[in-house]
PAZAPA-4460 file (N, C-alpha, C; in steps of 0.05 Angstrom, whole numbers, plus 32768, in hexadecimal, padded with zeros to 4 digits):
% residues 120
    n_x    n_y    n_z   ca_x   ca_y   ca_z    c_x    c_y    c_z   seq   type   mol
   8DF3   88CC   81BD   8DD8   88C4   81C3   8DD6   88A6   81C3     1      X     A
   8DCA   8894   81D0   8DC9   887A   81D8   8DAA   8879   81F0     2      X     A
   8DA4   885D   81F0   8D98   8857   81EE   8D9B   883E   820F     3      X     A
   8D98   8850   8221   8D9C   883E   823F   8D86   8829   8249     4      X     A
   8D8C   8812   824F   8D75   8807   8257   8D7E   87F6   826F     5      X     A
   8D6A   87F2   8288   8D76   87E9   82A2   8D75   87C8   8296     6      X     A
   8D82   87B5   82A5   8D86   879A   82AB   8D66   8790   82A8     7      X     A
   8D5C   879B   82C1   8D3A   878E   82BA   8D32   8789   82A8     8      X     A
   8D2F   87A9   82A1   8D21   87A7   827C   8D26   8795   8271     9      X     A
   8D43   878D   8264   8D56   877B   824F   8D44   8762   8253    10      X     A
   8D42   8760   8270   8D3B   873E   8279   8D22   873E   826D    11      X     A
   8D14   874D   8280   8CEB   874F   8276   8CEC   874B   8257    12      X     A
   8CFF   8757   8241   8CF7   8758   822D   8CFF   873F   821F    13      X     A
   8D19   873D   8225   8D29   871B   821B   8D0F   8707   8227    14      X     A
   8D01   8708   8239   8CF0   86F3   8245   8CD0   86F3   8238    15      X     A
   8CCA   8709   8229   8CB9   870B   8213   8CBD   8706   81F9    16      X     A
   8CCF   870D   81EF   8CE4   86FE   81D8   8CE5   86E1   81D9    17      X     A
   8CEF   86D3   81EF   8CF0   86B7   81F2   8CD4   86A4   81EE    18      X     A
   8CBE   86BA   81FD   8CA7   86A8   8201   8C99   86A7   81E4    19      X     A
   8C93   86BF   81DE   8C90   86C0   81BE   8C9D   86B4   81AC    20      X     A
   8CB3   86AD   81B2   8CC2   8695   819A   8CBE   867A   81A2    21      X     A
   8CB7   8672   81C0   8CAA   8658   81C8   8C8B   8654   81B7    22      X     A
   8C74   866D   81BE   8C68   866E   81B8   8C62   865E   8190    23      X     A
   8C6F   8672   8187   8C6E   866B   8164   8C74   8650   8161    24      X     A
   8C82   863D   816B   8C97   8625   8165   8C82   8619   8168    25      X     A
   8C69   8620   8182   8C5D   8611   8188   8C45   8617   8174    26      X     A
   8C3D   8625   816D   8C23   8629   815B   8C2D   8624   8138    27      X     A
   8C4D   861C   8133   8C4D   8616   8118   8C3E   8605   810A    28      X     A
   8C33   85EF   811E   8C25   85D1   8125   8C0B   85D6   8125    29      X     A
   8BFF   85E7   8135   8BEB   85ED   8147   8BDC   85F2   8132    30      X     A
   8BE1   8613   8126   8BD5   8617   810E   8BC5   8609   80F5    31      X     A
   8BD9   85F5   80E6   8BCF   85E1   80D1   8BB8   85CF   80E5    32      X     A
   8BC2   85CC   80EF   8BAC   85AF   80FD   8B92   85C5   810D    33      X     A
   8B92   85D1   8110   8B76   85E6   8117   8B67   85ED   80F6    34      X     A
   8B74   85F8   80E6   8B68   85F8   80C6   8B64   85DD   80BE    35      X     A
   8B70   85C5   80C8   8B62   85B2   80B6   8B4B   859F   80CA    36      X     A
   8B43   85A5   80E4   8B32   85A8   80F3   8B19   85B1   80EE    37      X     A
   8B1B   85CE   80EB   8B08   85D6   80DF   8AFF   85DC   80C8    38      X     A
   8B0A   85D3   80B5   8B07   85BD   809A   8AF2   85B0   8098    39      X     A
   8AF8   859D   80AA   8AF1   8586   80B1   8AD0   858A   80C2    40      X     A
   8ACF   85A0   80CA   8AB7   85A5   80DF   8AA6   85AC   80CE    41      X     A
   8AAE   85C2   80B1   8A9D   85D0   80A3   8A97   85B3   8089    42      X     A
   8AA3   859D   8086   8A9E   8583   807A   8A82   8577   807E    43      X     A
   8A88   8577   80A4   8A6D   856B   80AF   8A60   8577   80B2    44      X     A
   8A62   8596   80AF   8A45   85AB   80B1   8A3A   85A4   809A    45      X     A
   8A4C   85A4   807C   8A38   85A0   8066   8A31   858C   8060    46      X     A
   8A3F   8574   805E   8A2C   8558   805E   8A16   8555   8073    47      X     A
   8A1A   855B   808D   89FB   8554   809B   89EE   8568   8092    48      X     A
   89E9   8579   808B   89D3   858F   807B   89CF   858A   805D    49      X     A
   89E7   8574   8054   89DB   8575   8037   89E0   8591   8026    50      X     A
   89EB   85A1   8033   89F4   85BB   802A   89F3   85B8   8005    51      X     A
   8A09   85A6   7FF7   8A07   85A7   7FE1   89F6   8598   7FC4    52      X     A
   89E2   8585   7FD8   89D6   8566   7FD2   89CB   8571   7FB8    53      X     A
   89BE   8589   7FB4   89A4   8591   7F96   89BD   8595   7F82    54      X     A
   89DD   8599   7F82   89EC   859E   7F74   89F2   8584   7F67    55      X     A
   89F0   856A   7F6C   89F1   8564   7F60   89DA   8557   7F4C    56      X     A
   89DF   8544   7F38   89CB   8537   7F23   89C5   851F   7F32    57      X     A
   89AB   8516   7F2B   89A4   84F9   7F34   89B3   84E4   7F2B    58      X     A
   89B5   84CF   7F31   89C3   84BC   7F2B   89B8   84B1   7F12    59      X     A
   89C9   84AC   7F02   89C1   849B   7EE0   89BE   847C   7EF0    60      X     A
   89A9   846B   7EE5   89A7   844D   7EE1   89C8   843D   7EE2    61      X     A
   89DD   844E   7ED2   89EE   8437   7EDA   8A02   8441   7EED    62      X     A
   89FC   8452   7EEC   8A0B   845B   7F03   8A07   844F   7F27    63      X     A
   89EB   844D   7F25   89E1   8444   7F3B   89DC   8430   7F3B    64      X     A
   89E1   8417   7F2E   89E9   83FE   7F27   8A05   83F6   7F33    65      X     A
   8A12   840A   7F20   8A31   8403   7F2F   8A37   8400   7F4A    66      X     A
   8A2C   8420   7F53   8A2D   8423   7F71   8A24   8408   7F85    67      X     A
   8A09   8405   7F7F   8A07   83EB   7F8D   8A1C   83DA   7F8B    68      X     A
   8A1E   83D1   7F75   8A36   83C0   7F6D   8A4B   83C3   7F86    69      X     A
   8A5E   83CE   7F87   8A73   83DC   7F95   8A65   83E5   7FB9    70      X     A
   8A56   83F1   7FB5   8A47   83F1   7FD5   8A3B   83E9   7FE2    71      X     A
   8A29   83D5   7FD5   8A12   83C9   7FE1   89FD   83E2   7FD1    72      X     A
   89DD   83DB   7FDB   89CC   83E9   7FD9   89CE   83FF   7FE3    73      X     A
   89CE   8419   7FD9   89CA   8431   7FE3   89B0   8446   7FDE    74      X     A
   89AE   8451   7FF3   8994   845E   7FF9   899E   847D   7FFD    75      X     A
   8996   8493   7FF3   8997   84AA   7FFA   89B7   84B7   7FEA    76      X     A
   89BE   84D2   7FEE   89D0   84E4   7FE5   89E5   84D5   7FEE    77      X     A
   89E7   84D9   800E   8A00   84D1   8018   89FB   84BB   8025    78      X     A
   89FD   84AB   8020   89F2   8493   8027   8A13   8482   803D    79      X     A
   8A2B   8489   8036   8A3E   8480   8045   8A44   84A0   8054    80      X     A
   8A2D   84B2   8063   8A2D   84C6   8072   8A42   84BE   8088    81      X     A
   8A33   84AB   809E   8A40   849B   80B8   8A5A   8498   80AC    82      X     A
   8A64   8487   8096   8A79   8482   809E   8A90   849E   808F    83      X     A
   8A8A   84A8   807F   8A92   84C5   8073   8A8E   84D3   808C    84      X     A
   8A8B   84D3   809A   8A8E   84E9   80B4   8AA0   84E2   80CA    85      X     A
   8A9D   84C0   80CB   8AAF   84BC   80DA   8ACF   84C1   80C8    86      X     A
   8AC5   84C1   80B5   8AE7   84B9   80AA   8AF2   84C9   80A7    87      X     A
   8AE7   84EA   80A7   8AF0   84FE   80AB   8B04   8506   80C4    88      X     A
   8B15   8515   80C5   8B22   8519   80CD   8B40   852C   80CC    89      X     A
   8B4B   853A   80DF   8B63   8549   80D7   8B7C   8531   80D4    90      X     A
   8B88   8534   80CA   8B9D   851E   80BD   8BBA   8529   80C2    91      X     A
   8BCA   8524   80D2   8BEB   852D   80D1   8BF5   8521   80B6    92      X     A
   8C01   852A   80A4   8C1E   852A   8092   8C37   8533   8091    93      X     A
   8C40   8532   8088   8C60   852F   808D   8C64   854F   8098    94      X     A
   8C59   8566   8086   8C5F   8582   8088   8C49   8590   8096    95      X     A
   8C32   8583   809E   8C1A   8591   80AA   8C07   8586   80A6    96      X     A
   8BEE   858D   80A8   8BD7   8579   80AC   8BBE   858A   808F    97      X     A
   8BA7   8574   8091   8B96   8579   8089   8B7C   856C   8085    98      X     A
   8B64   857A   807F   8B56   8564   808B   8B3F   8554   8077    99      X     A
   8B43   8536   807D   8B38   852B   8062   8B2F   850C   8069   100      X     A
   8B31   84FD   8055   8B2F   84E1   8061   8B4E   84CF   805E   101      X     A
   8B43   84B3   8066   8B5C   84A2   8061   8B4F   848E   8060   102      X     A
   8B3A   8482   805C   8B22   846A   805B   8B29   8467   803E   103      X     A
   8B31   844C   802C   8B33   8452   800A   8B19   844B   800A   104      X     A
   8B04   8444   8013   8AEB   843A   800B   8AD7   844F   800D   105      X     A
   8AD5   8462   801F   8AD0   847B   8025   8ADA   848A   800E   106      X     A
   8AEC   8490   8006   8AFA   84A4   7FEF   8AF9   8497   7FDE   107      X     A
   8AF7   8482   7FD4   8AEC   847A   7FC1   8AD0   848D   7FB4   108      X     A
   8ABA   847F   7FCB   8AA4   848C   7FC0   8AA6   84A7   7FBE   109      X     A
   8AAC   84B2   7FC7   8AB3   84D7   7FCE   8AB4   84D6   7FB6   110      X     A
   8AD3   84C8   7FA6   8ADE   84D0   7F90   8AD1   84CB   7F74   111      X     A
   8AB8   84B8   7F78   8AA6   84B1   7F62   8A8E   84C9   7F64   112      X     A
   8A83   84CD   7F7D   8A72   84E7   7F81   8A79   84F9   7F78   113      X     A
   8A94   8507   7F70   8AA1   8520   7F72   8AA7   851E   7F51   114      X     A
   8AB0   8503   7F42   8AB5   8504   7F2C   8AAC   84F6   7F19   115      X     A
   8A98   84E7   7F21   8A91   84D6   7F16   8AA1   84B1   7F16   116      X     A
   8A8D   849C   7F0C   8AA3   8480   7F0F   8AAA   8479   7EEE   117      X     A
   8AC0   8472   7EF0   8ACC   8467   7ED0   8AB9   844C   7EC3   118      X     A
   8AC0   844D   7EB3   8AAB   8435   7EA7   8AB7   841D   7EAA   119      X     A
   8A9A   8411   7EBE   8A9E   83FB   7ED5   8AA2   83DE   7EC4   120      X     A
***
């Protein structure tokens, strides 16, 4: 018992086989940088909506002292919105992508919003 198959076939199938392994090589890439895309999209859905703004606490007196200090005068939640949106972005690295900033003045503040600032 065996298992006959004409010349055509072999080809048609070796030529689906082939494209499908073109295919993957090409989406190993594709993939990461589409997730950190839309990352990045659901970022600027919730900062322009303010999605999380009542989560946090008002600002303490010295806190919002400092800030000026370091930013100039600031007005409102997100007050470096414009440039936090621009600075967003999907990012290539060495192994795949993701999506975040690269502004240190931008992530700075992020990183004082998110955790608080050390004593200035």
């Amino acid at each position: 018992m065996g298992i006959i198959l004409d010349p055509q076939s072999v080809r048609r199938l070796n030529s689906a086989i082939n494209r499908i392994q073109r295919k993957v090589i090409i989406q190993k890439n594709e993939l990461p940088m589409r997730c950190a895309a839309d990352y990045v999209q659901l970022l600027h859905q919730n900062i322009t909506t303010q999605k999380y703004k009542t989560t946090y606490p008002p600002y303490s007196p010295r806190y919002d002292k400092w800030k000026s200090r370091k930013f100039g005068r600031t007005y409102g939640f997100w007050h470096l919105t414009g440039r936090l949106l621009g600075a967003l972005r999907p990012i290539k690295i060495a192994e795949g992508w993701f999506g975040g900033i690269d502004d240190p003045e931008v992530s700075d503040y992020a990183y004082v919003l998110e955790y608080g600032a050390k004593q200035p």
